[in-house]
ROKE-890878 format. One record per residue (C-alpha): residue in one letter; x, y, z. Coordinates in steps of 0.25 Angstrom, whole numbers, padded with zeros to 4 digits, always signed. Layout:
# residues N
AXYZ;...
***
This chain:
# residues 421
X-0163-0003+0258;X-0149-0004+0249;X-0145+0009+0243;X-0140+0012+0230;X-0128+0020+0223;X-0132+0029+0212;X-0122+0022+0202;X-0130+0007+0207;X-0144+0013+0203;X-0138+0020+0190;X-0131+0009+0186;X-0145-0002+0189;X-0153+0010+0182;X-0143+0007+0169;X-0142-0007+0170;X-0158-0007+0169;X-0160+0001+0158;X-0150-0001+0148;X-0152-0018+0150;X-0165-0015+0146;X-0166-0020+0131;X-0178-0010+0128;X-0173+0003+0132;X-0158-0003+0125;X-0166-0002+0110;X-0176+0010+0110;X-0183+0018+0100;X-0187+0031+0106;X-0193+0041+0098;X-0193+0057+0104;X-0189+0072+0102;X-0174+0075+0102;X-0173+0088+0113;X-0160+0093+0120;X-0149+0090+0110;X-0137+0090+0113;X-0125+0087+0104;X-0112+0084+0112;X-0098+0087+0104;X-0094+0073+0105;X-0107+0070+0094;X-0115+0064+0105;X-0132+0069+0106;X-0139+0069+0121;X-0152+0074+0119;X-0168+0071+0125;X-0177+0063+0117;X-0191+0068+0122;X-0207+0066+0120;X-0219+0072+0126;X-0217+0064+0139;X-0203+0060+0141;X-0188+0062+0137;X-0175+0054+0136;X-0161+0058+0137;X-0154+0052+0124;X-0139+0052+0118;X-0137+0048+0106;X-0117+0046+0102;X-0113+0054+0090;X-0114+0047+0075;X-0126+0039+0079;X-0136+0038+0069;X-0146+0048+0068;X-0139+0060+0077;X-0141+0070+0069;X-0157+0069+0068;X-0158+0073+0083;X-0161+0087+0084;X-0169+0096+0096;X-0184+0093+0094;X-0183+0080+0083;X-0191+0069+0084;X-0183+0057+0084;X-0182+0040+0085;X-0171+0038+0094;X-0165+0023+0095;X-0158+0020+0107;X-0156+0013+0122;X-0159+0018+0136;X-0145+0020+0143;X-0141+0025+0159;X-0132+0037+0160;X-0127+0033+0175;X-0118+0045+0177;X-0130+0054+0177;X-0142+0044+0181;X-0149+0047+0165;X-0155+0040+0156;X-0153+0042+0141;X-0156+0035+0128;X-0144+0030+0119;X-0150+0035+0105;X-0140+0028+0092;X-0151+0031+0083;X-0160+0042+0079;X-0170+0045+0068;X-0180+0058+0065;X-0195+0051+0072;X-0203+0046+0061;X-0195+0036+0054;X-0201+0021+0054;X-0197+0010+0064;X-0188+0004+0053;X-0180+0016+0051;X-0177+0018+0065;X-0172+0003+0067;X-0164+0005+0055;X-0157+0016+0060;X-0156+0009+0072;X-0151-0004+0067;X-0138+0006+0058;X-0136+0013+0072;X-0135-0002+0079;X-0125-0009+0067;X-0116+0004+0063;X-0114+0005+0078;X-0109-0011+0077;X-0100-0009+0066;X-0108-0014+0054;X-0109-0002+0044;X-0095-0001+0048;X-0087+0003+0034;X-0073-0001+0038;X-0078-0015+0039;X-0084-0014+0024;X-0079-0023+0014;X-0074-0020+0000;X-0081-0029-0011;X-0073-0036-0020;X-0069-0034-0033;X-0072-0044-0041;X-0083-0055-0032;X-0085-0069-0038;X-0095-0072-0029;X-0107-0062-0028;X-0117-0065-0016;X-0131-0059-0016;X-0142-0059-0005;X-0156-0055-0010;X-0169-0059-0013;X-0169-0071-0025;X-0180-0065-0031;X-0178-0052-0032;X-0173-0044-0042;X-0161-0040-0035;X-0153-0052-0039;X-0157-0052-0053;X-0150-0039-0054;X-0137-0041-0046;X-0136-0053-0055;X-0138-0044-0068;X-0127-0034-0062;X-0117-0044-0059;X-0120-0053-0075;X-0118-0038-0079;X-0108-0033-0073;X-0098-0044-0066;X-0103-0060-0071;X-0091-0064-0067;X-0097-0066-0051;X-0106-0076-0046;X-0118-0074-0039;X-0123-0081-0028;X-0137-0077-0021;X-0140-0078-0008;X-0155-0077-0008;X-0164-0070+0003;X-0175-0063+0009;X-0174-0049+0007;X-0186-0043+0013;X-0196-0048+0024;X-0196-0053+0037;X-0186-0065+0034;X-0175-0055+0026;X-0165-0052+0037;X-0162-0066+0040;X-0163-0069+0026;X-0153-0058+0019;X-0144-0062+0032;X-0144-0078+0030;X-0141-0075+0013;X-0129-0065+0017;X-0123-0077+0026;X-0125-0088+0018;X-0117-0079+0006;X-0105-0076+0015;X-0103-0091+0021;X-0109-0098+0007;X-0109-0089-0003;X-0094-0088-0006;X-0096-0073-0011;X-0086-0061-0013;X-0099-0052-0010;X-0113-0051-0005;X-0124-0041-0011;X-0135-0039-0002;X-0147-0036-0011;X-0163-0030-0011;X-0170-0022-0019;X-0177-0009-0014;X-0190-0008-0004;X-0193+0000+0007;X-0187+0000+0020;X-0194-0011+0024;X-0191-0019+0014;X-0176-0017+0015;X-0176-0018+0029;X-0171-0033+0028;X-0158-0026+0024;X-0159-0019+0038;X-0159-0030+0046;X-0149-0031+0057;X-0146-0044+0055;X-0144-0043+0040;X-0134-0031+0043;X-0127-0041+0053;X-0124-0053+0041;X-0122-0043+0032;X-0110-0037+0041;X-0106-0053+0044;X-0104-0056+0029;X-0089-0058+0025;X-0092-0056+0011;X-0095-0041+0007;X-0107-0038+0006;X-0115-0027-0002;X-0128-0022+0000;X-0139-0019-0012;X-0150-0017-0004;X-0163-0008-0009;X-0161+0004-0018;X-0149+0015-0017;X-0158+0024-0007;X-0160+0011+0001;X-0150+0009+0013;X-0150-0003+0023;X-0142-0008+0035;X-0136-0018+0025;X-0131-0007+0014;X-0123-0003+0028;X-0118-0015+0033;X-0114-0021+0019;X-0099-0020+0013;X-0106-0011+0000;X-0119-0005+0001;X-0126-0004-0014;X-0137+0004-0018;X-0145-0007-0027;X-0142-0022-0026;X-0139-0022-0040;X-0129-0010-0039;X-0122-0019-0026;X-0121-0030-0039;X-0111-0019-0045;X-0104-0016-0032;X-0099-0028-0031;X-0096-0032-0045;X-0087-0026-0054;X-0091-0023-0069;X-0086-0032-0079;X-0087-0021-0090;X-0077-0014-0080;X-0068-0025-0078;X-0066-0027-0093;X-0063-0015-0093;X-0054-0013-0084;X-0047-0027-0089;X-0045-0021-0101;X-0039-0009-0096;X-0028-0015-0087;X-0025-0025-0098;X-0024-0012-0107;X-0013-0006-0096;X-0005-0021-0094;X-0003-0021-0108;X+0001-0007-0108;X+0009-0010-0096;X+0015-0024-0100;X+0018-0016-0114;X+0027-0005-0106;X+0035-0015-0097;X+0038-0023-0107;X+0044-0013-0116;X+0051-0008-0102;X+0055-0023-0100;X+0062-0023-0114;X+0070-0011-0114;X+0075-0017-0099;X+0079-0030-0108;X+0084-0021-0118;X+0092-0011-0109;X+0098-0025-0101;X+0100-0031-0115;X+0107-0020-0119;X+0116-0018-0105;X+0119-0033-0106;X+0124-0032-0121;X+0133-0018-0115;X+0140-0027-0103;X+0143-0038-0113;X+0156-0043-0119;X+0161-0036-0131;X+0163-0051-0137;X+0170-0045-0148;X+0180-0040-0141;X+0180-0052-0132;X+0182-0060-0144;X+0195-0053-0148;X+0201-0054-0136;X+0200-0068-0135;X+0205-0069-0150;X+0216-0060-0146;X+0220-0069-0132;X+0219-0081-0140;X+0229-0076-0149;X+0239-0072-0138;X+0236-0084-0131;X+0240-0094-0145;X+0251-0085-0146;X+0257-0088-0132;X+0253-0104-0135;X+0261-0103-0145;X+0272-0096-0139;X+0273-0103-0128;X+0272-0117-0136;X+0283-0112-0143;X+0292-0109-0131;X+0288-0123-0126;X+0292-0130-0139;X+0305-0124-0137;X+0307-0129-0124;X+0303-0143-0126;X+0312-0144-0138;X+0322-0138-0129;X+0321-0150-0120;X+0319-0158-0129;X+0332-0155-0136;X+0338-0156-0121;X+0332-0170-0119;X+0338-0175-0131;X+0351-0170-0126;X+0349-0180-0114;X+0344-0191-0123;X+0355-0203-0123;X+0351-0205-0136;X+0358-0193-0141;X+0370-0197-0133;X+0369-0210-0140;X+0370-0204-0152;X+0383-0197-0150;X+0392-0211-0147;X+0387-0212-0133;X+0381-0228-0128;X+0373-0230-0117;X+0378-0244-0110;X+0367-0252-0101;X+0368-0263-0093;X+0357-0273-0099;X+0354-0280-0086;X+0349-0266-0080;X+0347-0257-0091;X+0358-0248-0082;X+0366-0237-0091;X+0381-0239-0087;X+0386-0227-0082;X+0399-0235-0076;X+0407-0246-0080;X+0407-0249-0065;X+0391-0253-0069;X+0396-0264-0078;X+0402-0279-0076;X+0408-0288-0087;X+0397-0295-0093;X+0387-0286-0093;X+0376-0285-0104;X+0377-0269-0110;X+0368-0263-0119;X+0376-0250-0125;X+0365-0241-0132;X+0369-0231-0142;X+0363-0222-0152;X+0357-0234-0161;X+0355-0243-0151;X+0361-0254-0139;X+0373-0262-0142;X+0376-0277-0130;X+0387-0278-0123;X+0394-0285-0110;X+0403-0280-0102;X+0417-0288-0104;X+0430-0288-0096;X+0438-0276-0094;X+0449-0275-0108;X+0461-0277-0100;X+0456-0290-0097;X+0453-0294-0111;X+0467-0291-0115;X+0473-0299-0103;X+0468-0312-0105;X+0475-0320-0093;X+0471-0320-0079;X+0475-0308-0070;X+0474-0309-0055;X+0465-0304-0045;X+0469-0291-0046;X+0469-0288-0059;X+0455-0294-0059;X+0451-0283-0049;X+0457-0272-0058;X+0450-0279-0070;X+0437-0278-0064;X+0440-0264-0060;X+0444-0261-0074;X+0431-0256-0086;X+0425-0268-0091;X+0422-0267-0106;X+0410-0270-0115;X+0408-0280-0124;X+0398-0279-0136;X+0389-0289-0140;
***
């Protein structure tokens, strides 16, 4: 026959008992005995009747630990679990209410304990509303009176939004299903900025379709914000939890997600009352900064006077050293000019002197070497150019008869003479 260890029968002994899906959900009504509060928060004590008792531990800030007292009567909600180390067996309370409340109240306080522990009444992940909505969804009942009077609230107080409704059963057997199917199609459809969950008052039971997990569950998947109106103000569902804002009256969740327009005007009137004011003050601050830089500019500026003067006063220097200096050039172009005349031939002229040309190159003679008999002469003197041709040297004018070759080698050695014209 095999042999087991102690460890392989425990841990068959919890696999059995906490795969069991009766002993995971449990009711169990008894009487609290042997309390013990440990200082981490944590409560071990016995729930007992005339025939039995069961060790039970129930986490700090569960819901209902402070109810459990020594000799109380109480409905514990919770599952069977194994304690290996020491071989026992104990119940895993997470919920706890004074005996005597109804089956709906227990599973109510069962289904909190089951979604705050998942996160859904969560407040971090709340969402604020927004300030001024355009599009206002509504999930109720269509013939009700409940939409009648958001609609009163909203032409009162904000007609400026639009309304949509998403109409849906709100109490019976068919409400969960419905109320979750209307919140879905406002969030994917419905283009709203926010959702208002809305019923009148009842009983219990007559709001308890607003206690529905899976209500709770398409509340919590909405992306849009969602505020709950559900019942009167003393009325509180898992909906009021699981919702963004949780109103007292469907009509007061109208308000909470509307602003007055009596307020707004108000307030309009008031900022536009300050801008003016303030508008008023910067721009008389503005124009005594242009008049400040108005006058700075005019105190950097030219005295144009002054400049006017001194330009008056160089203009006169400046004429007087024009004329100055025209004078001195006058002087000296007479001077040269006075000069030039002294080397005009003209002048020379004038005094007896004749400049002699030969005609046939336009040649001043400076040499009688330059010359030969026969030539044509132009000889210019003061009032104009007298012809004449270079005849024979005088000697042989006067000696009429032939001389030798010698003495016509001197003779043509000797100054030929001009004859005029």
């Amino acid at each position: 026959m095999p042999t087991y260890t102690v460890s392989q029968v425990t841990s068959e002994i919890k696999e059995l008992l906490e795969s069991n899906p009766f002993l995971a959900d449990l009711w169990i009504e008894g009487e609290v005995s042997n309390l013990s509060i440990a200082s981490s928060g944590h409560a071990y004590f016995n729930l007992k009747d005339q025939h039995a008792v069961l060790q039970a531990v129930m986490f700090r800030n569960r819901r209902g630990i402070e109810v459990l007292t020594n000799g109380t009567s109480v409905a514990a909600h919770g599952r069977v679990s194994f304690y290996e180390p020491r071989g026992t067996l104990n119940i895993s309370v997470d919920v706890v209410a004074p005996q005597g409340l109804g089956e709906l109240a227990l599973e109510l306080e069962r289904l909190k304990q089951k979604l705050a522990t998942e996160g859904l009444f969560d407040p971090a992940r709340k969402r604020p509303l927004p300030a001024f909505p355009q599009v206002i969804g509504v999930v109720t009942s269509p013939t009700g009176a409940v939409f009648h009077d958001i609609q009163n609230v909203l032409a009162r107080r904000y007609p400026l939004a639009k309304l949509v409704l998403s109409p849906a059963v709100v109490q019976g057997d068919r409400a969960k299903e419905s109320i979750a199917e209307a919140l879905q199609r406002l969030d994917e459809e419905g283009g709203c900025d926010v959702i208002i969950v809305a019923r009148g008052g009842g009983s219990l039971e007559d709001l308890w379709a607003f206690n529905e997990e899976v209500v709770a569950r398409a509340i919590y998947a909405c992306r849009t914000p969602v505020v709950s109106g559900v019942g009167h103000e003393t009325d509180e569902t898992i909906a009021d939890y699981v919702a963004d804002v949780r109103a007292p009256t469907p009509s007061a969740a109208a308000e909470l997600t509307t602003p007055d327009i009596r307020d707004l005007k108000s307030t309009t009137a008031h900022l536009a009352g300050m801008l003016g004011r303030a508008l008023s003050i910067r721009l008389q601050q503005e124009r005594g900064g242009v008049d400040r830089a108005r006058r700075q500019l005019e105190a950097g500026l030219p005295d144009i006077g002054t400049l006017r003067r001194r330009i008056d006063d160089q203009s006169r220097i400046a004429a007087t050293a024009v004329a100055h200096l025209s004078r001195q050039r006058r002087l000296e172009v007479d001077g040269l000019y006075q000069r030039l005349r002294g080397l005009d031939p003209r002048a020379t002229l004038s005094r007896g002197f004749a400049i002699v040309e030969l005609l046939s190159s336009n040649q001043a003679l400076t040499s009688v070497s330059q010359a030969k008999p026969g030539d044509a002469l132009g000889i210019t003197v003061s009032d104009g150019t007298v012809p004449a041709v270079v005849g024979l040297p005088t000697q042989a004018l006067d000696d009429p008869a032939p001389v030798s070759r010698k003495r016509e080698r001197k003779a043509k050695s000797a100054p030929a003479s001009a004859t005029l014209l």
